[in-house]
C-alpha positions in Angstrom: 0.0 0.0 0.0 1.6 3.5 -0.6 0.4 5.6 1.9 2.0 7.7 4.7 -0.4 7.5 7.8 -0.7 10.0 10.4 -2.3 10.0 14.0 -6.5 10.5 13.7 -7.6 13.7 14.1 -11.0 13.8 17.2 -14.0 14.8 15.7 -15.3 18.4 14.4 -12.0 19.2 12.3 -12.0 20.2 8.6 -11.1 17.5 6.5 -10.2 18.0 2.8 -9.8 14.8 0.9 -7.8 14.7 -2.6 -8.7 11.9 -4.8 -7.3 10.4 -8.2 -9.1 8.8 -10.1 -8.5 5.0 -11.0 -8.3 2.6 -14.3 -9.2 4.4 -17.5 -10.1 2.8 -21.1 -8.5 3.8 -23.4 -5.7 4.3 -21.0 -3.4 7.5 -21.0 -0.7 7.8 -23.0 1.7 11.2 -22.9 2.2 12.8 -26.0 -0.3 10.3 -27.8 -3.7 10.3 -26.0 -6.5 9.2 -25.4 -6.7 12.6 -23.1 -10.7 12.5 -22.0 -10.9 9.0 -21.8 -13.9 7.7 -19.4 -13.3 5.2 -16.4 -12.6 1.3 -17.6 -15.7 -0.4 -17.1 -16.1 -2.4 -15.0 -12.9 -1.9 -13.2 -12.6 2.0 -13.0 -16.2 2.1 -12.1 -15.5 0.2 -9.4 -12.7 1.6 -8.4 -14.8 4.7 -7.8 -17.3 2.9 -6.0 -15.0 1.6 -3.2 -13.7 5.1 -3.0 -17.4 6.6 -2.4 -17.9 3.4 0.5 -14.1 4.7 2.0 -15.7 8.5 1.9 -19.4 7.1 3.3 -17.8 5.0 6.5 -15.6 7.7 7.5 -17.8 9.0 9.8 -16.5 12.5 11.0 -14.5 12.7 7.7 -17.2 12.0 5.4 -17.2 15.5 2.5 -20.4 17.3 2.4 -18.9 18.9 -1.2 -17.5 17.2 -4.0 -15.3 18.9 -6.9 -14.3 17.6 -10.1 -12.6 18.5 -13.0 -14.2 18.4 -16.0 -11.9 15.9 -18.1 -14.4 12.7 -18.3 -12.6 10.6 -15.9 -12.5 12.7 -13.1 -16.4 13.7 -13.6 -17.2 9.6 -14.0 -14.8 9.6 -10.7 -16.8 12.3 -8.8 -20.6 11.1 -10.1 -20.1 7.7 -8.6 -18.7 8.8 -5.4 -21.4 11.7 -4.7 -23.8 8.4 -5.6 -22.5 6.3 -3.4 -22.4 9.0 -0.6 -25.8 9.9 -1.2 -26.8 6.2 -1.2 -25.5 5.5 2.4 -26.7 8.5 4.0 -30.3 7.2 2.8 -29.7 3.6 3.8 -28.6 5.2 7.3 -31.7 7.0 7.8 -35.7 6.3 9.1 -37.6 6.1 6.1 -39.6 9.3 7.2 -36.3 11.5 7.1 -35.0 12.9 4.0 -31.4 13.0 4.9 -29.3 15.7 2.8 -28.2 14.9 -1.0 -24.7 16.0 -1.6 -23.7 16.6 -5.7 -21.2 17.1 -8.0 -19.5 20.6 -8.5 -17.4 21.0 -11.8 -14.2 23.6 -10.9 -12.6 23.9 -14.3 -9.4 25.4 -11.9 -9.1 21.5 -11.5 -8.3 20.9 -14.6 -6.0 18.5 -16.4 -2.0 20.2 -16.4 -1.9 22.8 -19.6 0.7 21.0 -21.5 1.0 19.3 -24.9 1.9 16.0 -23.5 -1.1 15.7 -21.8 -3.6 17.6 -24.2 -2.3 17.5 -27.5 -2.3 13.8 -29.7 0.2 13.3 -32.2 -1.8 15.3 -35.3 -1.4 18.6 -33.2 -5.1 18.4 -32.2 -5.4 19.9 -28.8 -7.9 17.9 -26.7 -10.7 20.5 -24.6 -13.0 18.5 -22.0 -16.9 18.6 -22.5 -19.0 21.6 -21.5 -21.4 21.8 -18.9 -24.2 21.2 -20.9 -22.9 18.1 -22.5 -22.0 16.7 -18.8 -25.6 17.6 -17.5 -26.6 15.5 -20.2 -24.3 12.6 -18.9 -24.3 13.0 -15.1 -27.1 14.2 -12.8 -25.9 14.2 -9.9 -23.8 18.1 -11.2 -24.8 21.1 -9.0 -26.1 23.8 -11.4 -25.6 26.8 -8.7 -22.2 26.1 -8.9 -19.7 28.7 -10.4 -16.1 27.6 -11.0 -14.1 29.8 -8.8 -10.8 29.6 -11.4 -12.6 29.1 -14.5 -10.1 27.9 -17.7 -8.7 31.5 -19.4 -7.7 31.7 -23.1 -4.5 30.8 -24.2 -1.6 32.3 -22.2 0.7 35.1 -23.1 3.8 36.1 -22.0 2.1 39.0 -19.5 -0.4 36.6 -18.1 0.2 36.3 -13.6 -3.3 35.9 -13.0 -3.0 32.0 -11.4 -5.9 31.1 -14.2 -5.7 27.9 -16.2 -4.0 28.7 -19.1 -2.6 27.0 -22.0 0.4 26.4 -22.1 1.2 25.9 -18.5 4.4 25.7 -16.5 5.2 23.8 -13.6 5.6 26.6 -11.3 2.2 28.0 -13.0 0.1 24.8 -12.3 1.4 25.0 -9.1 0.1 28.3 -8.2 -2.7 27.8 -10.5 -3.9 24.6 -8.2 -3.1 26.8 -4.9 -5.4 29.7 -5.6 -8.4 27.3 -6.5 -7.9 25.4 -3.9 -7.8 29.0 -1.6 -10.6 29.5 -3.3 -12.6 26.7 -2.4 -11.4 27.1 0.9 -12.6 30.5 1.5 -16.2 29.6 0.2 -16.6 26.3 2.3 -13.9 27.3 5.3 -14.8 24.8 7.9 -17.1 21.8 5.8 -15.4 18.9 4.6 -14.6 18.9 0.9 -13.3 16.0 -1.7 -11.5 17.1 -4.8 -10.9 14.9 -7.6 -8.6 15.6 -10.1 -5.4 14.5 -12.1 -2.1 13.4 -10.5 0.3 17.0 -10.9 -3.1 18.6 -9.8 -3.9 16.4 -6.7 0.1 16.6 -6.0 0.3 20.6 -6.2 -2.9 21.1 -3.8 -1.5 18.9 -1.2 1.7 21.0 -1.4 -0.2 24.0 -0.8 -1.5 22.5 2.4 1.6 21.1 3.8 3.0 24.4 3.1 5.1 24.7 0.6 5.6 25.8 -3.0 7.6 22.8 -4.6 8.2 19.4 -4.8 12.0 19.9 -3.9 10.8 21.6 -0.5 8.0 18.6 0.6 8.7 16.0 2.6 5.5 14.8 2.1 4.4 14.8 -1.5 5.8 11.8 -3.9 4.3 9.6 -6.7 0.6 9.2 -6.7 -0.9 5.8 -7.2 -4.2 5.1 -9.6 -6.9 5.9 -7.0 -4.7 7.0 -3.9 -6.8 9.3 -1.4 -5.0 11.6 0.7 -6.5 13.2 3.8 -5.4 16.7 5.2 -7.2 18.2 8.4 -7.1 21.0 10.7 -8.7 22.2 13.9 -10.1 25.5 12.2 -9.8 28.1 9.6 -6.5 29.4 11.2 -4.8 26.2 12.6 -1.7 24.7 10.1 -3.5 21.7 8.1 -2.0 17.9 9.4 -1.6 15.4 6.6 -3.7 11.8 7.7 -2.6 9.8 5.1 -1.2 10.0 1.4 -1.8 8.5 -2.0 -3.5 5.8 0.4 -4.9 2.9 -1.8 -6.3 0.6 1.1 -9.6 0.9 0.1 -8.7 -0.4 -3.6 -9.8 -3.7 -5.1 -7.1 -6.2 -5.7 -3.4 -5.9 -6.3 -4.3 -2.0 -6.8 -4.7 -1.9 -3.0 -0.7 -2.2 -3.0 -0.6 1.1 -4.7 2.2 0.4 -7.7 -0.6 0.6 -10.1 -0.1 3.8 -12.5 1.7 5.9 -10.1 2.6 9.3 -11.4 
């Protein structure tokens, strides 16, 4: 199993989960494609599934708010967990109770790392996820209040600082791109527990921001990330340092992807 596990937090902390998604069809390949491929089914569906079931029996750690980006995968990801979630808090209630419905809130900050490897196949055709409309068509389990707090800008230019995703995008940029969406999210929801799913160099840079620091030379935390690894962070209040629970954990995974050497990035 890769995961680093830290002391339980009591009850009534923050908890903010970050999530990768697991086995894809077709699967990714850099600088080739397929780059909005959906979850393998039925392995990445279930994969999903026992990640919703690790989210619903976590009791005090269990997210009232799950984000997505909108690259297929992640949204197939973040639709089957807010399902399973919703389906447990139901099963765990008197039939006269209507227990409260969590959904599925599409952050386009989240998005997939602005690079050609990753979004451009190998006849220069640059790969753009779906639109809302197209994944309200698909999922219905997407909150339509909800406003991406770092929505995708247009193409970047030399002059652009503004921490919006931007194509093309380096390092140092998806870092700080991934840190003010997450601050973003945090500000909005400052003391709920929240789940982000979201791609491996997204999930990686967040959990930087909460441990603190601004790269991957300065963590002693942050390392690969296994195909569906969860990593817990959690803090005592809005202004108490965030403590790290577990990372890239893969415990709850099916099989020999529970050892967590499957697609690790």
């Amino acid at each position: 199993m890769s995961s680093t596990e830290v002391k339980k937090e009591e009850s009534g902390t923050q908890h903010v989960w970050l999530i990768r998604y697991g086995a894809t069809y077709p699967g990714l390949i850099e600088n080739v494609g397929n780059y909005d491929s959906d979850l393998a089914l039925p392995e990445g569906y279930g994969h999903a599934k026992a990640m919703g079931q690790r989210l619903a029996s976590s009791s005090s750690q269990t997210p009232k708010h799950i984000f997505s980006d909108p690259f297929l995968r992640c949204m197939r990801t973040g639709d089957l967990i807010v399902q399973a979630l919703n389906d447990a808090a139901t099963n765990s209630k008197p039939e006269s109770t209507s227990p409260p419905m969590v959904s599925l809130k599409i952050e386009e900050g989240l998005t997939e790392w602005q690079v050609p490897s990753l979004l451009v196949d190998t006849e220069g055709i640059r790969t753009h996820p779906k639109t809302f409309k197209e994944h309200q068509a698909i999922f219905k389990t997407i909150d339509s209040s909800y406003v991406s707090v770092n929505p995708q800008g247009t193409d970047r230019i030399s002059s652009t600082v503004d921490h919006q995703p931007r194509f093309p995008e380096t390092e140092d940029e998806l870092h700080l791109r991934c840190k003010r969406t997450l601050t973003e999210i945090l500000n909005q929801y400052p003391s709920d527990n929240i789940a982000i799913v979201s791609h491996a160099p997204c999930v990686q840079s967040m959990a930087m921001a909460l441990e603190g620091v601004d790269s991957p030379s300065q963590s002693t935390v942050v390392g690969p990330w296994s195909l569906g690894g969860m990593t817990c962070f959690s803090r005592n209040g809005p202004r108490s340092p965030w403590k790290l629970e577990c990372f890239s954990d893969t415990s709850h995974m099916p099989g020999e992807y529970a050892f967590g050497e499957k697609g690790k990035w």
